[in-house]
C-alpha positions as CSV (number, residue, x, y, z in Angstrom):
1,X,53.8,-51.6,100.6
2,X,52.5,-49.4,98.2
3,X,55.4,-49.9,95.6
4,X,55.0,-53.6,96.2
5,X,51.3,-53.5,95.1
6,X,52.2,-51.2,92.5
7,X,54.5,-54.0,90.9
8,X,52.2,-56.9,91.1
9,X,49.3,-54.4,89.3
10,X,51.9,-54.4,86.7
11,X,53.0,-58.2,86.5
12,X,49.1,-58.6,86.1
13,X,49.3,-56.0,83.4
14,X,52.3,-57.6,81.8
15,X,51.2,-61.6,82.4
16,X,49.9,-61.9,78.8
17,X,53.4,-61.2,77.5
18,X,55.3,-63.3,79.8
19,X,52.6,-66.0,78.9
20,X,52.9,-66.1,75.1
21,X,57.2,-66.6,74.4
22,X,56.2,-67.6,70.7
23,X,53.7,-65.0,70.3
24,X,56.3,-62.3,71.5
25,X,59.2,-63.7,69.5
26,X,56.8,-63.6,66.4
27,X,55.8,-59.9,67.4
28,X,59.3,-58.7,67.9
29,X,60.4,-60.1,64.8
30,X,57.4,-58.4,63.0
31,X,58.4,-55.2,64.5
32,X,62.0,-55.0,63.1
33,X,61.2,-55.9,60.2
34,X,58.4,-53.6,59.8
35,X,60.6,-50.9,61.1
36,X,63.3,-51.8,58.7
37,X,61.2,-51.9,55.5
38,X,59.7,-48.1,56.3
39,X,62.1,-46.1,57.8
40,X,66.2,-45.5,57.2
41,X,68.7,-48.1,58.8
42,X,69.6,-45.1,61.7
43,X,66.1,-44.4,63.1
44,X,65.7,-48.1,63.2
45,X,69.2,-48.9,65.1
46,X,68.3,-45.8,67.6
47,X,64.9,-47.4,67.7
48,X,65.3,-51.1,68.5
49,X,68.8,-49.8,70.9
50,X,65.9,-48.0,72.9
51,X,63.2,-50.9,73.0
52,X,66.6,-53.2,74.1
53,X,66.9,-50.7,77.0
54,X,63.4,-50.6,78.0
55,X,63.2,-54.9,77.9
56,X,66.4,-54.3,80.1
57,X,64.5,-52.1,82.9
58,X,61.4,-54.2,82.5
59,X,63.3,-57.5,83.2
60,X,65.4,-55.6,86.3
61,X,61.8,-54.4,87.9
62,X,60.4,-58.3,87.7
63,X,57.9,-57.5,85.0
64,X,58.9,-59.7,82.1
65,X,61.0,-62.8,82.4
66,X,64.4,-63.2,81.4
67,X,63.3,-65.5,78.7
68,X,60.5,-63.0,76.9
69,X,62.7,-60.1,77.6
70,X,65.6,-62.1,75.9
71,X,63.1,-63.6,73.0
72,X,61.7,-60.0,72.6
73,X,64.7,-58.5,71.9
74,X,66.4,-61.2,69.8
75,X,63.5,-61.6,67.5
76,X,63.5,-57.6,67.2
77,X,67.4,-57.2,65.9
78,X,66.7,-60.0,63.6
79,X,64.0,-58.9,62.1
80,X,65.1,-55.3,61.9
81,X,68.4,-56.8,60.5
82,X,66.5,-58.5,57.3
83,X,64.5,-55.5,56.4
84,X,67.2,-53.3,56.5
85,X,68.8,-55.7,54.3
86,X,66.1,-56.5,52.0
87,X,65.5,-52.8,51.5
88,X,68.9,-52.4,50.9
89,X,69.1,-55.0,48.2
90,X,65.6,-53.8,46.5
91,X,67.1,-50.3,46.0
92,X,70.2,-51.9,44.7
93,X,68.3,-54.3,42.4
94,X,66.1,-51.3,41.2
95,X,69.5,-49.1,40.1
96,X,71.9,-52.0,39.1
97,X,69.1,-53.8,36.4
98,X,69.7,-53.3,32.9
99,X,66.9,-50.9,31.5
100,X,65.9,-51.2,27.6
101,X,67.9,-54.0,27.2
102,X,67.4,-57.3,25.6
103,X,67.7,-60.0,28.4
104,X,66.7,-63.6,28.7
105,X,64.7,-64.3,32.3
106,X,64.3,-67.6,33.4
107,X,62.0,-68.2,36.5
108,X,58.3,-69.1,37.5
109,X,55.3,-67.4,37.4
110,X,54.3,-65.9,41.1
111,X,50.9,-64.9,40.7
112,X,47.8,-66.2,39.1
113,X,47.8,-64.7,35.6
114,X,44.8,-62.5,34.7
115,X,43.8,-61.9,31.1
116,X,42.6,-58.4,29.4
117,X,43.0,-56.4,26.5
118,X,44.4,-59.7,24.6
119,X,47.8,-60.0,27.3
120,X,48.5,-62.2,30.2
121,X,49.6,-60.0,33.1
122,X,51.2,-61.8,36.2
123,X,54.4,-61.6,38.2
124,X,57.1,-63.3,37.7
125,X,59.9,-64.3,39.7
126,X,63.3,-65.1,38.3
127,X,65.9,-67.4,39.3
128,X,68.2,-65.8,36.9
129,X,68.5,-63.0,34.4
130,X,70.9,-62.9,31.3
131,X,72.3,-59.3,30.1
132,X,74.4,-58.9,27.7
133,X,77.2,-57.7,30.5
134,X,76.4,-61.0,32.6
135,X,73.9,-62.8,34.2
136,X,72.0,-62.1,37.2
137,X,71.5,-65.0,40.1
138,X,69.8,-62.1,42.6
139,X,66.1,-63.7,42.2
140,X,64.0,-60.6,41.1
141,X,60.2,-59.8,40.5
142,X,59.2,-58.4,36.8
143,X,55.7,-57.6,35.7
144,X,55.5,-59.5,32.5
145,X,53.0,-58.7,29.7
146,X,52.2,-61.9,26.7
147,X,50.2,-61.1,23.9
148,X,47.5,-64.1,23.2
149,X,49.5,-64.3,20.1
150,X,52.5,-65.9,21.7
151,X,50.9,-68.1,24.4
152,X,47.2,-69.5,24.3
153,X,46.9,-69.5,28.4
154,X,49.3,-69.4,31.2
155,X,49.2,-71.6,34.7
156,X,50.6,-69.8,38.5
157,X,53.7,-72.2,39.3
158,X,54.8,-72.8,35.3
159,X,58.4,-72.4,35.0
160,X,59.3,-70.8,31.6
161,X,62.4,-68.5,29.9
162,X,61.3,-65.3,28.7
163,X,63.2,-63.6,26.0
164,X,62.3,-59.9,25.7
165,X,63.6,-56.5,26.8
166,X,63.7,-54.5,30.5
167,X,62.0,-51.7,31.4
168,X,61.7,-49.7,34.0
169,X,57.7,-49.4,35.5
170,X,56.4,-45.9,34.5
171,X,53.4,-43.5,33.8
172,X,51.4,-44.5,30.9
173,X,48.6,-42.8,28.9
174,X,46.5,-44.7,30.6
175,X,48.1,-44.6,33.9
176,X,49.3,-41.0,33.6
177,X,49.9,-40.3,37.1
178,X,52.2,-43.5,37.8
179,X,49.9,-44.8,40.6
180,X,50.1,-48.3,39.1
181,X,54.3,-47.7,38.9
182,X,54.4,-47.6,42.5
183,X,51.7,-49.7,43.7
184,X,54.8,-52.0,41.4
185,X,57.3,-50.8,43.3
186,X,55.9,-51.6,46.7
187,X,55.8,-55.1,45.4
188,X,59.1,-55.1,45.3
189,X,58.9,-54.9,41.7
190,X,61.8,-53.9,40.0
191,X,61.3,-53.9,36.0
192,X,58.6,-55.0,33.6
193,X,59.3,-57.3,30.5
194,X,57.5,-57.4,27.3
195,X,58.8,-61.3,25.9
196,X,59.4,-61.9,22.5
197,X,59.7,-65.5,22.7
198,X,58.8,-67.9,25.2
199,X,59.6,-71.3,26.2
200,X,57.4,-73.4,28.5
201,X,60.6,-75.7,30.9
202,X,59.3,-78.9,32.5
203,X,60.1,-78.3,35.7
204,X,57.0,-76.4,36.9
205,X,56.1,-75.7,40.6
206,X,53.2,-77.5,42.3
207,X,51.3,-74.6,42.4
208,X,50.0,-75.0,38.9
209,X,47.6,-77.8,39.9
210,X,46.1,-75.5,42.0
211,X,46.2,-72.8,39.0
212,X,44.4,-75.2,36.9
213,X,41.5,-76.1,39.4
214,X,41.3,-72.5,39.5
215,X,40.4,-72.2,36.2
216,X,38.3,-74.8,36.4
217,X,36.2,-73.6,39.4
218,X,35.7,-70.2,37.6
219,X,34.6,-71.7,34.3
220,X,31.6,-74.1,36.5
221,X,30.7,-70.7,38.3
222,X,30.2,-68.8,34.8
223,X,28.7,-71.2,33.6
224,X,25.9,-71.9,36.4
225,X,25.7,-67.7,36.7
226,X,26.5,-66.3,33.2
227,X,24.9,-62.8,34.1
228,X,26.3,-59.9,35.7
229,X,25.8,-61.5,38.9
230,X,28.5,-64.0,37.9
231,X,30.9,-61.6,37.9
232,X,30.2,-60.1,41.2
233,X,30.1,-64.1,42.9
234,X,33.4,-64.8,40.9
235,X,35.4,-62.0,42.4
236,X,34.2,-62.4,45.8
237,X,33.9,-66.5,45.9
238,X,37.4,-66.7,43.9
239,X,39.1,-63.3,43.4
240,X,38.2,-63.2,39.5
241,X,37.8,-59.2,39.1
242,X,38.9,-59.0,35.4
243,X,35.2,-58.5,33.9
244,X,34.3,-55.8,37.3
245,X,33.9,-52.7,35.7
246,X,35.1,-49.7,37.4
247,X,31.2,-48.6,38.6
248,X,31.4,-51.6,40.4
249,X,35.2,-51.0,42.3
250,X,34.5,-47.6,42.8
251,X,31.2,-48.2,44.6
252,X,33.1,-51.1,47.0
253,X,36.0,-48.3,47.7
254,X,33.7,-46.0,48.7
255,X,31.3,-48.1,51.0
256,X,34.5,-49.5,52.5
257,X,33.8,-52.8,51.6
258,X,36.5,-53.3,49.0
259,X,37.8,-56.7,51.2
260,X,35.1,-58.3,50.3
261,X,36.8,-58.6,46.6
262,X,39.7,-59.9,48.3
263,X,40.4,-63.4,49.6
264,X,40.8,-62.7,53.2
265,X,40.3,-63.9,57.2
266,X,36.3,-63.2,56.7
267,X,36.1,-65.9,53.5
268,X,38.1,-68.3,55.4
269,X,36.2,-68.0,58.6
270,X,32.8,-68.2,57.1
271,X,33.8,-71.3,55.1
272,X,35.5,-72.9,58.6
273,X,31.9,-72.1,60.7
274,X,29.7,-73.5,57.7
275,X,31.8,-77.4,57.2
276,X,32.2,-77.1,61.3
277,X,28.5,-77.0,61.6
278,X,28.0,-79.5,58.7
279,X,30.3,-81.9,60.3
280,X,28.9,-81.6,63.9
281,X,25.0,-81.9,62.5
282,X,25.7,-85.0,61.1
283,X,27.4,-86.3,64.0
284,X,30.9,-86.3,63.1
285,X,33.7,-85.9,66.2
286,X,35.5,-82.9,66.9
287,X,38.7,-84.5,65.5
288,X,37.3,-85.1,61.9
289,X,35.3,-81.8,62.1
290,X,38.7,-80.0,62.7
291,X,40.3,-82.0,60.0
292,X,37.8,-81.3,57.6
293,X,37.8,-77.7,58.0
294,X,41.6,-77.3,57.8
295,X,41.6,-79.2,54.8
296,X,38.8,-76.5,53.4
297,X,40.5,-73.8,54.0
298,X,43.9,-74.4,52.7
299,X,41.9,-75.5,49.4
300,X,40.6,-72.6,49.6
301,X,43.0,-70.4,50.0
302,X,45.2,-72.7,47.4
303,X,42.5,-72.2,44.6
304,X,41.7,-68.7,45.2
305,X,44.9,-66.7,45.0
306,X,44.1,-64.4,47.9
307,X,47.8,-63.7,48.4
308,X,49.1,-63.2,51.9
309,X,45.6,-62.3,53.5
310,X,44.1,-65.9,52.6
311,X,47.5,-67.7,53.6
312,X,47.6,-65.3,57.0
313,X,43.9,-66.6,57.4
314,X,44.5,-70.3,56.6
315,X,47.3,-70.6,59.2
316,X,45.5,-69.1,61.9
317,X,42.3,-70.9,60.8
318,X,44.6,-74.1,61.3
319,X,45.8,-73.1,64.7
320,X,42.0,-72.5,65.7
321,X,41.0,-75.6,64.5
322,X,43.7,-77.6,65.8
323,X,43.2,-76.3,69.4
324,X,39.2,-77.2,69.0
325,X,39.8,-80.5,67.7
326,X,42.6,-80.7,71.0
327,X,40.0,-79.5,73.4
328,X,42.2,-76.8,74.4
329,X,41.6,-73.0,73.9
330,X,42.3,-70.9,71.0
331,X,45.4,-68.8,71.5
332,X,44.6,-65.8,68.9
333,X,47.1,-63.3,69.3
334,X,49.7,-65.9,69.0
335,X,48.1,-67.7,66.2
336,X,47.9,-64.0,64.2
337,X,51.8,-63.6,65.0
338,X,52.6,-66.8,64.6
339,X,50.8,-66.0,60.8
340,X,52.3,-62.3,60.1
341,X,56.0,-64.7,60.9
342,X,55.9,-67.0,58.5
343,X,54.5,-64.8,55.6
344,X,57.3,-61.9,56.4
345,X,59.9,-65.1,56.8
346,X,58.8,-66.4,53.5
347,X,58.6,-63.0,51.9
348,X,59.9,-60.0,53.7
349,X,58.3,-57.3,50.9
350,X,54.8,-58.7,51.7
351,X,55.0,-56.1,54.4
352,X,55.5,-53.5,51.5
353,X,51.8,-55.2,50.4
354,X,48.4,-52.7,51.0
355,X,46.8,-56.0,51.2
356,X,49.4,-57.5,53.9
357,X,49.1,-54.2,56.1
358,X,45.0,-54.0,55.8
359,X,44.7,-58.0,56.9
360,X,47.1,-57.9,59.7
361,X,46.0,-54.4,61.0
362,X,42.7,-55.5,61.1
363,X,42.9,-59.2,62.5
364,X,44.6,-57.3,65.2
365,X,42.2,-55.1,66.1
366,X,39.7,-57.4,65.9
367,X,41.7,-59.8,68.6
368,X,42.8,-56.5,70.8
369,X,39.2,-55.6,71.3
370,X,37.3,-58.9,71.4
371,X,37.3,-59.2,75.2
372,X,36.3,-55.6,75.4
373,X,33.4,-56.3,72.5
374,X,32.0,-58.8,74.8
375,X,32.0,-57.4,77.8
376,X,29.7,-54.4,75.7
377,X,27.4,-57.0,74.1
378,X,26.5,-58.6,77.0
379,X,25.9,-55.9,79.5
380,X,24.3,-53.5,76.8
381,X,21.5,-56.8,76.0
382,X,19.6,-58.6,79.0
383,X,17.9,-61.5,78.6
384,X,14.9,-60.8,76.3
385,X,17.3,-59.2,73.8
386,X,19.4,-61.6,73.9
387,X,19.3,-62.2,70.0
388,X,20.5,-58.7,69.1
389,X,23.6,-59.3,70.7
390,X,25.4,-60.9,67.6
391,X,23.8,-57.8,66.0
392,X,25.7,-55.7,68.6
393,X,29.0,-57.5,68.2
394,X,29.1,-57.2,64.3
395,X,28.5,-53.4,64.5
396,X,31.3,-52.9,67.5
397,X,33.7,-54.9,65.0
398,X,32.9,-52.7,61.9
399,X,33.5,-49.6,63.8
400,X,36.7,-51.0,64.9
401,X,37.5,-52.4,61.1
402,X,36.4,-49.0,60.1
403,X,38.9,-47.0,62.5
404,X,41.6,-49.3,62.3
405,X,41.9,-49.2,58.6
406,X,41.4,-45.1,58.2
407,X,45.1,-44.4,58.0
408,X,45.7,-47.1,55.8
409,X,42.2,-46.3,53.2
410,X,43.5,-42.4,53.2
411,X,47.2,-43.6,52.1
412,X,46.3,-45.9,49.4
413,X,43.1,-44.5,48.3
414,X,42.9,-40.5,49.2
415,X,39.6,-41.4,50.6
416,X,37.7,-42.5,53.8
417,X,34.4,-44.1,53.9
418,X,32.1,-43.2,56.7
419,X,29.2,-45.3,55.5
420,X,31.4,-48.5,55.7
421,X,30.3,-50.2,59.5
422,X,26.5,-50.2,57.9
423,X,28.0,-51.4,54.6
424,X,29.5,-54.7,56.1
425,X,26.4,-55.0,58.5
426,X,24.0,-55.1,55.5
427,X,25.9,-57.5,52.8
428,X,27.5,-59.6,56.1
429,X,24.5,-62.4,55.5
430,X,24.6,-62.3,51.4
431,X,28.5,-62.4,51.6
432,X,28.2,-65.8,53.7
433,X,26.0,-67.4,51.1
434,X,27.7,-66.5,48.7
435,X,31.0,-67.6,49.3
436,X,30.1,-71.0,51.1
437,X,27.0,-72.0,48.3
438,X,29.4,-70.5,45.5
439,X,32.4,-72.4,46.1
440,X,30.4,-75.6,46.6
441,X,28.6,-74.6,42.8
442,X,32.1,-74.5,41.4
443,X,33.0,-77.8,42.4
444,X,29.7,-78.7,40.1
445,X,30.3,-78.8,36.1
446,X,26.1,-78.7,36.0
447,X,23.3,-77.4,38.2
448,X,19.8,-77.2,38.4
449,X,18.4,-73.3,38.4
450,X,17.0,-74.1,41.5
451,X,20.1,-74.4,43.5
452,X,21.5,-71.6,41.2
453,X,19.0,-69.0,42.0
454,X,20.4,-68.3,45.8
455,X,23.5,-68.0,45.0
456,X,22.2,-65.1,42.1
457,X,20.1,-63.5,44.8
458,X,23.0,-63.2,47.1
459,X,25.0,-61.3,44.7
460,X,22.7,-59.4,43.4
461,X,21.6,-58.2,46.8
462,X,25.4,-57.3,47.3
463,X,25.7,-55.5,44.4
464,X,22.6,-53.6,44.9
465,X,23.2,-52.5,48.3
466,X,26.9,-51.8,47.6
467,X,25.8,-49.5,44.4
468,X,22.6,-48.0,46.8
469,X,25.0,-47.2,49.4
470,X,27.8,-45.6,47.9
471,X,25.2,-43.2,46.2
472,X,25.1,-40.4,49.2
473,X,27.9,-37.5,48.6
474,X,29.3,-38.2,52.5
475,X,29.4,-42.0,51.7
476,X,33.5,-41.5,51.5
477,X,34.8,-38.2,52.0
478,X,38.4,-37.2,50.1
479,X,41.6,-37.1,52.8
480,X,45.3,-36.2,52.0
481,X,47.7,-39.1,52.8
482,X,48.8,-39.1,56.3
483,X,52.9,-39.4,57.1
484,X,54.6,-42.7,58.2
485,X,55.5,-41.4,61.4
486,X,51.8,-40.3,61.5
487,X,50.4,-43.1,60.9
488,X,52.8,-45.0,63.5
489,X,52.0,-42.6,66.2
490,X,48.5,-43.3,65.1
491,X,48.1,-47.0,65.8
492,X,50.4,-47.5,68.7
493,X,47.7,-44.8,70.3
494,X,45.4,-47.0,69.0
495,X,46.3,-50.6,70.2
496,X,47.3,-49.0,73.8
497,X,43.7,-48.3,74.2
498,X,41.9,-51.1,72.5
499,X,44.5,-53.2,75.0
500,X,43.6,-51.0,78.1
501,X,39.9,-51.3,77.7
502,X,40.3,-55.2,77.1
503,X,42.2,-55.6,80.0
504,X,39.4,-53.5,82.0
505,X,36.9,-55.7,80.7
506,X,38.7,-58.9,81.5
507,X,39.4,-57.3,85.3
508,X,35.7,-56.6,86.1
509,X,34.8,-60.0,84.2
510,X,37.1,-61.9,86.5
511,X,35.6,-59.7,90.0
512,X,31.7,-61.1,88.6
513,X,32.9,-64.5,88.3
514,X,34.9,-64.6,91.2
């Protein structure tokens, strides 16, 4: 009797598993590649031959189904299997490549160019490489620098053939301790290229129309906000940091509010709650409201170059929005795998990407806990303060945020801010304005002062609390990077708690319903 209720507690335990087959091929997948991007092809065999074992005893017991067990452990080898092998071929791109050599590199540019110092930096991806010993079909990233003089401006998605000459990414005088040369080589990076000569082909990717509205949409917000306030609205409204001076990142590092800078899942979800209550107020049905605000946020995240976090935002934001518009509820933790699978399938490095690691870690803390967070909120407010409770649940998330991304803040950054969950309390309201009333500025070549001056006031609150904030000594506090195995031990610690106390919380909510 005892070991038969002992199983169904754990069937009950394991039910959101066996419930979520796309959510836990997605995760496995995730996992092996994850695993094969970070450690050494052995640990990671040994590793994902044990996790087979374990989905092998957990099936045998009647806790997962042969079919999650089965999709679990598929998804892992495979995804294991292609970082191992994109590791693999990195390293042998990064010895193999021709260093100080002439080559001629035709591809597309990757990233949204940015301009300073009279050079257009960006990334560009190759489809093939000519050496003087042959010519390379492996497609491969370079960090290209153009002087003004060769090229007046250049669009994301333009396809052009560099002429120029390899070399390997390295300290500089002003970079002397190389931090730049591996933040490079995490991107999978292998070489920069300083072109000669270049030649603009006319078969250019889709994305420059996007590049080009960019542009655009900077130039309107510039010109409506010309101050220093511009600069803080452009960076946060449309990831423009190139005229942020280094006061100004140094203050967001050490608050711990550097995502703000970034376009990520909190710029995509305030933009989806502000058109979903504009289309509701003015009557509009749930089908049209959804459609609307899926078509928002993948402009959004088109114009804005946020990377992986905006596109890891956008797909999610389209799962959530498709499931309101369907009447059905919102499946998050599969919505968030479903995301972290496509961007890895796309690109495998992104996991390589600080920006990749602090999105996903975070959106999954944030869906771990948010049974738990609710259950707090409403039992710590009654009825007359009920008000403070959204209060209460933005300061349970920041301390989560906050915890969730220490590991990854001391790696990157040496640092760990302990000022941050009051940091993202007090610009939360400013940062909505801005981004929703910014963005809809852009889209306007001219605008009265009047609709102007918000949008300046919101900035130049989050500028001046960010600044006042980041003044106290114990603001951040300096750390030495943690291991990888520490920092793995760390978060599976973490997640088996947040997922314990969420599962409490949904227990007792189901016994005061029921």
């Amino acid at each position: 009797m005892q070991s038969a209720a002992l199983q169904r507690r754990w069937r009950k335990r394991f039910h959101a598993v066996n419930g979520r087959p796309l959510a836990t091929f997605c995760g496995g997948y995730l996992m092996g590649a994850a695993a094969g991007v970070t450690f050494s092809p052995l640990p990671v065999i040994q590793g994902c031959l044990l996790l087979t074992a374990s989905g092998w005893l957990l099936w045998r017991n009647r806790l997962l189904s042969a079919t999650t067990a089965l999709l679990g452990v598929l998804a892992l080898w495979l995804g294991a299997t292609q970082g191992i092998r994109y590791t693999q071929q990195d390293d042998l791109l990064w010895y193999t490549l021709p260093r100080d050599e002439a080559v001629v590199a035709t591809g597309v540019v990757l990233t949204e160019p940015t301009r300073k110092a009279g050079t257009w930096r960006f990334v560009f991806h190759t489809e093939s490489v000519a050496t003087a010993h042959g010519t390379v079909r492996t497609p491969v990233r370079l960090w290209v620098h153009i002087p003004e003089t060769l090229v007046d401006t250049v669009f994301a998605g333009e396809h052009l053939r560099l002429e120029g000459r390899l070399r390997l990414p390295s300290a500089t005088p002003t970079d002397p301790d190389a931090s730049f040369a591996r933040y490079l080589r995490r991107q999978g990076i292998s070489r920069t290229l300083r072109p000669y000569h270049i030649q603009r082909l006319p078969q250019s990717h889709w994305t420059v129309l996007f590049s080009r509205l960019r542009r655009m949409l900077i130039r309107n917000l510039r010109l409506h906000l010309p101050t220093r306030e511009g600069h803080i609205a452009a960076a946060i409204v449309l990831n423009d940091r190139v005229n942020l001076d280094d006061a100004v990142r140094e203050s967001f590092r050490r608050t711990g509010t550097v995502h703000i800078l970034s376009p990520s899942g909190t710029h995509v979800s305030m933009l989806a709650v502000a058109v979903w209550a504009i289309c509701r107020f003015i009557n509009l049905s749930r089908r049209v409201s959804a459609l609307a605000v899926i078509s928002v946020i993948w402009l959004f995240a088109g114009v804005a170059a946020g990377g992986d976090p905006s596109f890891r935002a956008a797909v999610m934001g389209t799962l959530v929005a498709g499931a309101a518009a369907l009447q059905r509820e919102g499946d998050l933790p599969t919505s968030l795998a479903l995301a972290g699978f496509l961007i890895v399938l796309l690109d495998t490095g992104a996991l390589r990407d600080p920006s990749f690691q602090f999105s996903f870690t975070l959106v999954a803390a944030i869906v771990a806990s948010a049974g738990w967070i609710s259950t707090i909120t409403t039992g710590a407010t009654n009825d007359r303060l009920r008000p403070l409770r959204g209060t209460v649940a933005i300061v349970c998330l920041s301390l989560i945020c906050t915890l969730a991304s220490a590991p990854l803040t001391a790696l990157y950054y040496g640092q760990m801010s302990l000022i941050a969950p009051i940091a993202n309390l007090v610009i939360a309201v400013p940062v909505q304005v801005l981004t929703c009333a910014g963005l809809a500025a852009a889209c306007l070549p001219r605008l009265p002062d009047v609709f102007s001056a918000p949008i300046a006031m919101s900035a130049w609150m989050v500028d001046k609390s960010v600044r006042l904030l980041a003044l106290p000594a114990w603001a951040s506090v300096t750390v030495s990077a943690p291991s990888q195995w520490s920092i793995m031990v760390f978060y599976a610690l973490f997640f088996v708690l947040l997922l314990t106390l969420n599962a409490r919380a949904a227990r007792r909510k189901r016994g005061v319903t029921g």
